[in-house]
C-alpha positions as MATLAB code, in Angstrom:
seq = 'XXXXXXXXXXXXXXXXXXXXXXXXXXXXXXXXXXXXXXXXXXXXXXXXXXXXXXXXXXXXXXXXXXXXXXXXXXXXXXXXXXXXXXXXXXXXXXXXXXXXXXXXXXXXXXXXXXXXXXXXXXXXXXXXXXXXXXXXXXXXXXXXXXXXXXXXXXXXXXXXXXXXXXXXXXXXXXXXXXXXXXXXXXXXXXXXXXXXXXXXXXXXXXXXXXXXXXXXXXXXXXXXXXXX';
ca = [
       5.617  -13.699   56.384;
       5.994  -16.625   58.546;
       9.004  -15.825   60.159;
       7.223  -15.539   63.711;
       5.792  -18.718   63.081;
       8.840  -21.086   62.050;
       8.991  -22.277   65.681;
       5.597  -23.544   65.797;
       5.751  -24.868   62.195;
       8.954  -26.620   62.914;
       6.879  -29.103   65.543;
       4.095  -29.421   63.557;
       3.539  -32.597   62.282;
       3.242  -32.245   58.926;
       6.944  -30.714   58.449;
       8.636  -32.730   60.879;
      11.773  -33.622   59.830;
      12.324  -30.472   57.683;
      14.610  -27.468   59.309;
      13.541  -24.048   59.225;
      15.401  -23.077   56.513;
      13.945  -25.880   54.216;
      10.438  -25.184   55.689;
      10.545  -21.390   54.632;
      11.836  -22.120   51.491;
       9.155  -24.849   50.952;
       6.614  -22.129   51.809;
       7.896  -19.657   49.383;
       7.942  -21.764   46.707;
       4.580  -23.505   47.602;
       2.553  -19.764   47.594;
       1.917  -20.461   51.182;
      -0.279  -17.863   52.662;
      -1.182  -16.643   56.372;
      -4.694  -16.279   56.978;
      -6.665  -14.737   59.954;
     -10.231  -15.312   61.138;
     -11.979  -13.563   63.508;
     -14.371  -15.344   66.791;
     -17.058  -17.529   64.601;
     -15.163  -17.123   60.959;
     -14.791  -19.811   59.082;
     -12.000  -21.571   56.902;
     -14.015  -24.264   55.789;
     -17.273  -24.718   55.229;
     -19.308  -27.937   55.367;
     -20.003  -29.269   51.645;
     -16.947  -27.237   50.290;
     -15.157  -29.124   47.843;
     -11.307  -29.722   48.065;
     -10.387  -27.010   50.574;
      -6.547  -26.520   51.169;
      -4.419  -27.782   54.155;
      -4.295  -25.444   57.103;
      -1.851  -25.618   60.173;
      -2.739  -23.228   62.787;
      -0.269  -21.026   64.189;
      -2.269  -19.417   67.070;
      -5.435  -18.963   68.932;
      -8.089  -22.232   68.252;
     -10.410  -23.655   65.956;
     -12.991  -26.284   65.779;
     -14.699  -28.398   63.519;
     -18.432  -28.454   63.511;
     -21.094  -30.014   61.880;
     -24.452  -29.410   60.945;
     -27.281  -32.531   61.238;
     -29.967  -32.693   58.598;
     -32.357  -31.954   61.348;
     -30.507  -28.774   61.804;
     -28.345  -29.913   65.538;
     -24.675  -28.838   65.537;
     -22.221  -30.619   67.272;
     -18.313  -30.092   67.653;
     -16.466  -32.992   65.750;
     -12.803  -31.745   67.141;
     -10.699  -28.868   68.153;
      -7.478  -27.505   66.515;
      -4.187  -25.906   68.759;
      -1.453  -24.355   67.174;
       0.857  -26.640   65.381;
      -2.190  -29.232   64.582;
      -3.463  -28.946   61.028;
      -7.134  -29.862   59.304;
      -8.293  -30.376   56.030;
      -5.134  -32.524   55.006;
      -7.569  -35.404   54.634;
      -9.447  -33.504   52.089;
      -7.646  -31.267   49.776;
      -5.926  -34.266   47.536;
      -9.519  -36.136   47.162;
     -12.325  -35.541   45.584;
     -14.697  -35.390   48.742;
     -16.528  -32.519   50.194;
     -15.644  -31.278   53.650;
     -18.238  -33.430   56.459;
     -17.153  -30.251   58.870;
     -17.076  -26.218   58.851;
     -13.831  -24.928   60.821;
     -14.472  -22.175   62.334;
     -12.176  -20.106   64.529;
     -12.512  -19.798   68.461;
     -11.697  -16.666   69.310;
      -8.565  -14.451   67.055;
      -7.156  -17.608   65.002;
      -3.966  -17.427   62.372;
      -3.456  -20.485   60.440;
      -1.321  -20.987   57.640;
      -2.617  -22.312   53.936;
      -1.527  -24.297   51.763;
      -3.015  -26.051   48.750;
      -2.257  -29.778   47.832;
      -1.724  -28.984   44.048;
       0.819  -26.207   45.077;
       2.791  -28.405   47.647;
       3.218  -30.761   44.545;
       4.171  -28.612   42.002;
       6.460  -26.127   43.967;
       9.835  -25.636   42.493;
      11.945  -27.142   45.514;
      14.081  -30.020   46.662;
      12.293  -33.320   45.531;
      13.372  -34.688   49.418;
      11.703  -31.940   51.261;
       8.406  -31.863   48.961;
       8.578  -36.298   49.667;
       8.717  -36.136   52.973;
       6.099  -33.605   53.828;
       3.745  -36.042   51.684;
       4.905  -38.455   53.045;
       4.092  -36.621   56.544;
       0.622  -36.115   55.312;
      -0.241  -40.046   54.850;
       0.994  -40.641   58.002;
      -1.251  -37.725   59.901;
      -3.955  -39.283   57.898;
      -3.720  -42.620   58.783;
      -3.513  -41.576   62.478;
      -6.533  -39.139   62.040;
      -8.646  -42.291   60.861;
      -7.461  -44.580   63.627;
      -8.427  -41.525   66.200;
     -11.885  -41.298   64.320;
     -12.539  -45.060   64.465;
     -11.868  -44.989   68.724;
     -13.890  -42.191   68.993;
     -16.942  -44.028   67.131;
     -16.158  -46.449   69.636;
     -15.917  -44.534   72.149;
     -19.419  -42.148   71.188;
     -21.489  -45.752   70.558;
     -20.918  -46.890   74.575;
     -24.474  -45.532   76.129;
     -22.890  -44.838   79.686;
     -21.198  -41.677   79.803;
     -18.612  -42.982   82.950;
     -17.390  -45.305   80.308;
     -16.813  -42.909   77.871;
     -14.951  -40.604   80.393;
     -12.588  -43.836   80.885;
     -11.935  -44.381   77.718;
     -11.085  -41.017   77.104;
      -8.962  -40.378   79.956;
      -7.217  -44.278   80.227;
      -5.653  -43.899   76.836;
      -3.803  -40.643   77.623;
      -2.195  -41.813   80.963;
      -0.877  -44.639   79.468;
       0.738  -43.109   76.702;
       1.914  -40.320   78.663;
       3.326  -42.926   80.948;
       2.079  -40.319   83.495;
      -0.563  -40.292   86.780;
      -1.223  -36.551   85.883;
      -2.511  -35.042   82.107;
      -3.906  -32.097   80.690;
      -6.935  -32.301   78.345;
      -6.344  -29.799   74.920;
      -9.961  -28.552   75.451;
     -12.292  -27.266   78.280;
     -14.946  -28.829   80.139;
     -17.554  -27.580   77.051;
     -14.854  -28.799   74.897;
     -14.700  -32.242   76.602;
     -18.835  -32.233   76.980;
     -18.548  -31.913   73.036;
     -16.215  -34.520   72.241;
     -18.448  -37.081   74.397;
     -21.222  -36.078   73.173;
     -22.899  -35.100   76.264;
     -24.311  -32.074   78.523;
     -22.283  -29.962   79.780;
     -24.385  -30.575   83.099;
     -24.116  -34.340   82.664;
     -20.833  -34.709   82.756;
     -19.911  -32.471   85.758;
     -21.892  -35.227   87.701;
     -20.054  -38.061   85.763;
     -17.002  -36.429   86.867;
     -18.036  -35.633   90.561;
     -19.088  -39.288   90.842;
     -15.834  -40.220   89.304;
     -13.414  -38.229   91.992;
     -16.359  -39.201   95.121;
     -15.419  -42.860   94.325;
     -11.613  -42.438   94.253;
     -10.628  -42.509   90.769;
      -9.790  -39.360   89.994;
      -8.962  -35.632   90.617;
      -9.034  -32.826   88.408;
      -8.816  -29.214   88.015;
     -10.533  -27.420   84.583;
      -8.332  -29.636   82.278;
      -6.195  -31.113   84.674;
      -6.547  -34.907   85.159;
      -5.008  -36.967   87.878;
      -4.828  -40.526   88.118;
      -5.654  -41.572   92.051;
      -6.673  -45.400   91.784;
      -6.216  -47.416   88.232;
      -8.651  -50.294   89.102;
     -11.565  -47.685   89.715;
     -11.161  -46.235   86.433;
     -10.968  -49.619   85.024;
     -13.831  -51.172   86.667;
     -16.077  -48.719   84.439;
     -14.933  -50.313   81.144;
     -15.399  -54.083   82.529;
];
């Protein structure tokens, strides 16, 4: 069933570690199953309780929510090999988020009560949990920078502290942003409109240089100067 997939689930993080072979074989004996959702489908919904652990294997998702006064904002977005409701399906919390799929998505599920009771080797079940606590603790680090990062009022701040982070763990003068410019607006919580100025005020004054999700580094102390 997943045989087309094994590459991608292979680099996922929640089976690193594991070889195919062990990863198919945990997936057989887990129930695994391969689900597909249409443009606007949903695998979650918002308020569901426990929902299962997804990784998707190809096309995108996103996780939305909806306000009590009825506004819905984008919370993240989900490429193949990244998985969502891990944080969820082993507590007792509803989901915050509906995930819905952008565009033709395939994603494969699992269940948390499955993945612990599945007739396989002890090591491989361990270290996929042991996976999982790791993806969440980085998950709630990410979250707690990006509450940072949505409380700053002025959105050329934000823009450096999104983009600073990634060239210096990338070690690089040149990345590539995993969503598009609506993406991007979403994750800052801005206008679309409002941050194409940010960003043309950003590359007037030196700093930077992009194409659609291509970033390039041109002068550090710019790009610094709007955090300080």
């Amino acid at each position: 069933m997943f045989g087309e997939y094994l590459d991608i689930l292979k680099n996922a993080p929640l089976f690193e570690g594991l070889k195919t072979a062990q990863i198919a074989a945990l997936l057989a004996a887990a129930g695994a199953r391969l689900e597909i959702k249409e443009a606007g489908e949903s695998f979650i919904e918002q308020d569901e309780e426990r929902p299962d652990i997804f990784v998707v294997l190809s096309g995108r998702a996103a996780g939305e929510r909806l306000s009590v006064s009825g506004a819905l904002s984008r919370i993240n977005e989900f490429l193949p090999g990244s998985e969502f409701g891990d944080l969820l399906s082993g507590s007792r919390e509803r989901s915050p988020v509906t995930v819905r799929a952008l565009g033709r998505c395939a994603a494969l599920r699992l269940s948390f009560d499955s993945l612990l009771s599945a007739q396989s080797a002890e090591s491989e079940r361990a270290r996929v949990v042991r996976n999982l606590v790791a993806i969440a603790s980085g998950k709630y680090f990410a979250l707690t920078r990006r509450l940072e990062l949505l409380t700053e009022p002025k959105l050329r701040r934000r823009i450096a502290a999104l983009l600073l982070p990634l060239f210096e763990e990338q070690k690089a003068d040149e990345i590539s942003l995993p969503f598009d410019r609506e993406g991007m607006a979403a994750y800052l919580g801005c206008e679309r409109s409002a941050l194409s100025r940010a960003l043309a005020g950003m590359r007037r004054r030196g700093a930077i240089s992009y194409k659609k999700n291509h970033f390039r580094l041109l002068d550090l102390d710019i790009l610094n100067k709007e955090l300080f």
